[in-house]
Residue frames relative to the residue before (quaternion, step in Angstrom):
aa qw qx qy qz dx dy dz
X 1.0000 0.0000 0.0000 0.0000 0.00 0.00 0.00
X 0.6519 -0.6162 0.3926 0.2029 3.32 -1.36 0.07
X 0.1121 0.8670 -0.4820 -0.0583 4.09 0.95 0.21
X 0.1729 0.7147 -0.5895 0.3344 2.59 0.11 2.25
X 0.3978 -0.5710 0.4580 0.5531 4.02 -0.69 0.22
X 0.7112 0.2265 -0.3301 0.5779 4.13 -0.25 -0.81
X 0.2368 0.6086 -0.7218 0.2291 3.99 -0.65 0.56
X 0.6981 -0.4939 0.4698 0.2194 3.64 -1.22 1.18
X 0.4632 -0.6663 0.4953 0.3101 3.43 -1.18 0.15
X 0.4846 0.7623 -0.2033 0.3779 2.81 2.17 -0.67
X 0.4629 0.7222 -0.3942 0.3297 3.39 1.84 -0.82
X 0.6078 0.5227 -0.3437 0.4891 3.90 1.14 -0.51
X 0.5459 0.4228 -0.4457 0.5698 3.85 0.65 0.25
X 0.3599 -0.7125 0.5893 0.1248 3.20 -1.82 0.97
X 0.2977 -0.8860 0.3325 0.1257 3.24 0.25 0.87
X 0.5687 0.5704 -0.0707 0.5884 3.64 1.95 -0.53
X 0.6085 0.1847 0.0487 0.7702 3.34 1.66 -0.88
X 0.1910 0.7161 -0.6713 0.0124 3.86 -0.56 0.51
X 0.2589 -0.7171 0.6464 -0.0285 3.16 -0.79 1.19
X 0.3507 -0.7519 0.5149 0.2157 4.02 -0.25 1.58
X 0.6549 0.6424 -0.2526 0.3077 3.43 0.95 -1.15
X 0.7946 0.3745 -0.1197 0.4627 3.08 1.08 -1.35
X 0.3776 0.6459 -0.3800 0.5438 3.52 1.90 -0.17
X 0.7042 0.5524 -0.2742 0.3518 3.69 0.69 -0.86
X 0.4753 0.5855 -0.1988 0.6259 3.53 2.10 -0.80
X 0.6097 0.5732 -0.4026 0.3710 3.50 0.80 -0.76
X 0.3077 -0.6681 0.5931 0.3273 4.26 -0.76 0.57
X 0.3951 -0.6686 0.6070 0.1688 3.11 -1.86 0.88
X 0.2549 -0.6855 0.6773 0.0797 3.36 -0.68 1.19
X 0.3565 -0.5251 0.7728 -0.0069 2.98 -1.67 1.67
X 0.8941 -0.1690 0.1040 0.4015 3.52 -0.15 -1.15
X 0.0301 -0.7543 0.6492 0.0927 3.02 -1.70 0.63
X 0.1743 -0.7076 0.6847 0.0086 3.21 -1.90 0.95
X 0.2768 -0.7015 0.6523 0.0762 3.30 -1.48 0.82
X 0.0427 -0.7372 0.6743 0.0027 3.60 -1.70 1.16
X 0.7614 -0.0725 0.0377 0.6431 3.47 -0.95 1.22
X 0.8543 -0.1424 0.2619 0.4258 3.50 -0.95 -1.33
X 0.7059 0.3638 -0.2440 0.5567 3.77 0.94 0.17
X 0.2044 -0.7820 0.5888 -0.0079 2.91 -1.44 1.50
X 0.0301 0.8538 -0.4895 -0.1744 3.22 -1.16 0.44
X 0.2191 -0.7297 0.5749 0.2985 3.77 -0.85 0.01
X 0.3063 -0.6262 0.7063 0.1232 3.55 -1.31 0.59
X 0.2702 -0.8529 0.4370 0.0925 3.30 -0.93 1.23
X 0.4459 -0.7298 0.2592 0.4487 3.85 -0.17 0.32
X 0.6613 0.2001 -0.5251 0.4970 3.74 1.14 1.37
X 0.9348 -0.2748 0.0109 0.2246 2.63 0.05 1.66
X 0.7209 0.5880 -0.1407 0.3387 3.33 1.27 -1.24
X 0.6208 -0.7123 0.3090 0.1083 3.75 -0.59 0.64
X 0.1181 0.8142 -0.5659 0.0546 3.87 0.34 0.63
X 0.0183 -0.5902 0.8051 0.0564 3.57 -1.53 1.13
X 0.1464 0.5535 -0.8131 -0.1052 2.50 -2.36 -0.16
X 0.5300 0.5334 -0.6016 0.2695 3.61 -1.84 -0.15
X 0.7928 -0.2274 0.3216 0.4650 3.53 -1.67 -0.81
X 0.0147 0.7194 -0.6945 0.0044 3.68 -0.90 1.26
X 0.1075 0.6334 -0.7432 0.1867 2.92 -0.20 1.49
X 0.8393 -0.0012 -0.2844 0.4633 3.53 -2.18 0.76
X 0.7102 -0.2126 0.3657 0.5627 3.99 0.38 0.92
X 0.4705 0.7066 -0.5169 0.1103 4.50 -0.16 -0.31
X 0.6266 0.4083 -0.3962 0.5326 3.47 1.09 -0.50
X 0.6663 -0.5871 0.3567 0.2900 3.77 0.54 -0.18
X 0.6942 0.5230 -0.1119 0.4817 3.15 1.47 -0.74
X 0.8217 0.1753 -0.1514 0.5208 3.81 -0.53 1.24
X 0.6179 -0.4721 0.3986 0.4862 2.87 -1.22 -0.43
X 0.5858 -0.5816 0.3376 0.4523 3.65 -1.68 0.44
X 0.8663 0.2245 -0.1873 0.4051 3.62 -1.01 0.64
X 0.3465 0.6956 -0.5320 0.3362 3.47 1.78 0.66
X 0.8206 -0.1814 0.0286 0.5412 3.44 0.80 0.18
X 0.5573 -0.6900 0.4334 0.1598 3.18 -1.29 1.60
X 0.9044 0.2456 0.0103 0.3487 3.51 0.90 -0.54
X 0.1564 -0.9001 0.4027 -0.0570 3.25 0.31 1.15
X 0.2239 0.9352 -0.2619 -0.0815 3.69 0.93 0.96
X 0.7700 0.4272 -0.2722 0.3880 2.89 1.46 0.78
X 0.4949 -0.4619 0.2739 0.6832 4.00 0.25 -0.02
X 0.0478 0.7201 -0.6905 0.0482 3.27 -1.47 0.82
X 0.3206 -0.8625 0.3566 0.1618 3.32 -0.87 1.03
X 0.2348 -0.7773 0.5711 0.1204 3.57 -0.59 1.00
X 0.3966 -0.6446 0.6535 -0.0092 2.22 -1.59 1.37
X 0.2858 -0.8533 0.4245 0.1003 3.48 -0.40 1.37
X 0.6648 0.4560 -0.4269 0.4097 3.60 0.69 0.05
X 0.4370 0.7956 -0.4127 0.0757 3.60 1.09 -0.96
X 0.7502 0.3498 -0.2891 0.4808 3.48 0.85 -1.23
X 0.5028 0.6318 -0.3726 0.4574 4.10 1.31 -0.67
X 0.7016 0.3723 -0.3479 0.4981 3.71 0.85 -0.97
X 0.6261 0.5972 -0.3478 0.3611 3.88 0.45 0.05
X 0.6821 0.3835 -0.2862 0.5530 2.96 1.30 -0.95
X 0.4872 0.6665 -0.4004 0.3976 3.81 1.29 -0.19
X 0.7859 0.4726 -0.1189 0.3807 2.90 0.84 -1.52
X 0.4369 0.6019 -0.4600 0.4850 3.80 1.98 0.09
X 0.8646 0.2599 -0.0005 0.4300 3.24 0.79 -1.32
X 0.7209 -0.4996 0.2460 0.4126 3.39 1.63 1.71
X 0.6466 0.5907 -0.3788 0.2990 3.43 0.20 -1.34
X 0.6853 -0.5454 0.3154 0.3652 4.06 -1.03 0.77
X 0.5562 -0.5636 0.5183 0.3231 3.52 -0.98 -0.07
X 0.3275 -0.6979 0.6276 0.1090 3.89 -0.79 0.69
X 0.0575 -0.6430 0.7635 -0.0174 3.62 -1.33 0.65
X 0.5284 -0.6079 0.5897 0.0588 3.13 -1.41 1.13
X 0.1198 -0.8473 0.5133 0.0648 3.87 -0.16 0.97
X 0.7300 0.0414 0.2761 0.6238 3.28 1.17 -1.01
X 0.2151 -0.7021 0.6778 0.0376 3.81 -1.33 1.04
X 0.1284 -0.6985 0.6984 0.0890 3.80 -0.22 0.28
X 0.8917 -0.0710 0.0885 0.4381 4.08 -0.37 -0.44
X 0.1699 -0.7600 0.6186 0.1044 3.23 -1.47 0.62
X 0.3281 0.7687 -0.5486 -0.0228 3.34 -1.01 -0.24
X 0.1840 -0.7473 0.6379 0.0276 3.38 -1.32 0.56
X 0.5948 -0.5330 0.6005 -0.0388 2.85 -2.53 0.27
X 0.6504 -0.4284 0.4721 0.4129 3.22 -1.15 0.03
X 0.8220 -0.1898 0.0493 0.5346 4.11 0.80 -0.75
X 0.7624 0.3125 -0.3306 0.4602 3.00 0.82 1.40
X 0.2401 -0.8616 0.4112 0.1760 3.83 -0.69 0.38
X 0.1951 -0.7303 0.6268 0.1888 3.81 0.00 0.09
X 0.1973 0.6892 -0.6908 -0.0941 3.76 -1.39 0.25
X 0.5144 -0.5583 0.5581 0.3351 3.81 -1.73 0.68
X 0.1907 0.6879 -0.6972 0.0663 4.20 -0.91 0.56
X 0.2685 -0.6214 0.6658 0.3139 3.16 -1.32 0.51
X 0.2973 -0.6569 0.6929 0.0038 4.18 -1.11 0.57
X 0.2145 -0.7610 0.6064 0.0842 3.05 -1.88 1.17
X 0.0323 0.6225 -0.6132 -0.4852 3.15 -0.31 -1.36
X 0.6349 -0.6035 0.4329 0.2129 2.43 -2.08 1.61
């Protein structure tokens, strides 16, 4: 692969060895958007890949400034930091059904999901 911040999701395919099977495991990206330094791809079920510079929290993932660099796709989980604050104040847990858009900023990202509670 490539250990670059904007590197392809594709970086998980072996290009020298292609393996049809394991191409089939591979997510299909519908869309992708870029903020300041952080990219992301939305996948067509639904699910959420960052990577690049996560500074102030921008890729979406952790806490802000748990780490400056994010050089490959990683998936975020969108409810993680919402279900904590739920869970101060009792209230059910949310699951993420579906992401519909991303987009970002220079230090920050914003995405559309529809949410249950579990």
């Amino acid at each position: 692969g490539f250990p670059i911040p904007h590197a392809p999701i594709s970086v998980y395919l072996d290009y020298a060895n292609p393996n049809p099977e394991q191409a089939k495991k591979n997510p299909v990206i519908t869309k992708i958007s870029c903020g300041g330094p952080t990219s992301f791809a939305l996948t067509q079920q639904g699910s959420l890949y960052t990577w690049g510079y996560a500074f102030s929290g921008a890729c979406g993932i952790g806490k802000p400034d748990e780490t400056d660099c994010v050089p490959l796709p990683m998936k975020v989980n969108p409810v993680s930091g919402v279900n904590k604050l739920r869970a101060k104040e009792n209230k059910p847990k949310l699951k993420c059904v579906g992401i519909h858009s991303v987009t970002g900023g220079g230090q920050h990202s914003v995405m559309l999901a529809t949410l249950q509670e579990k």
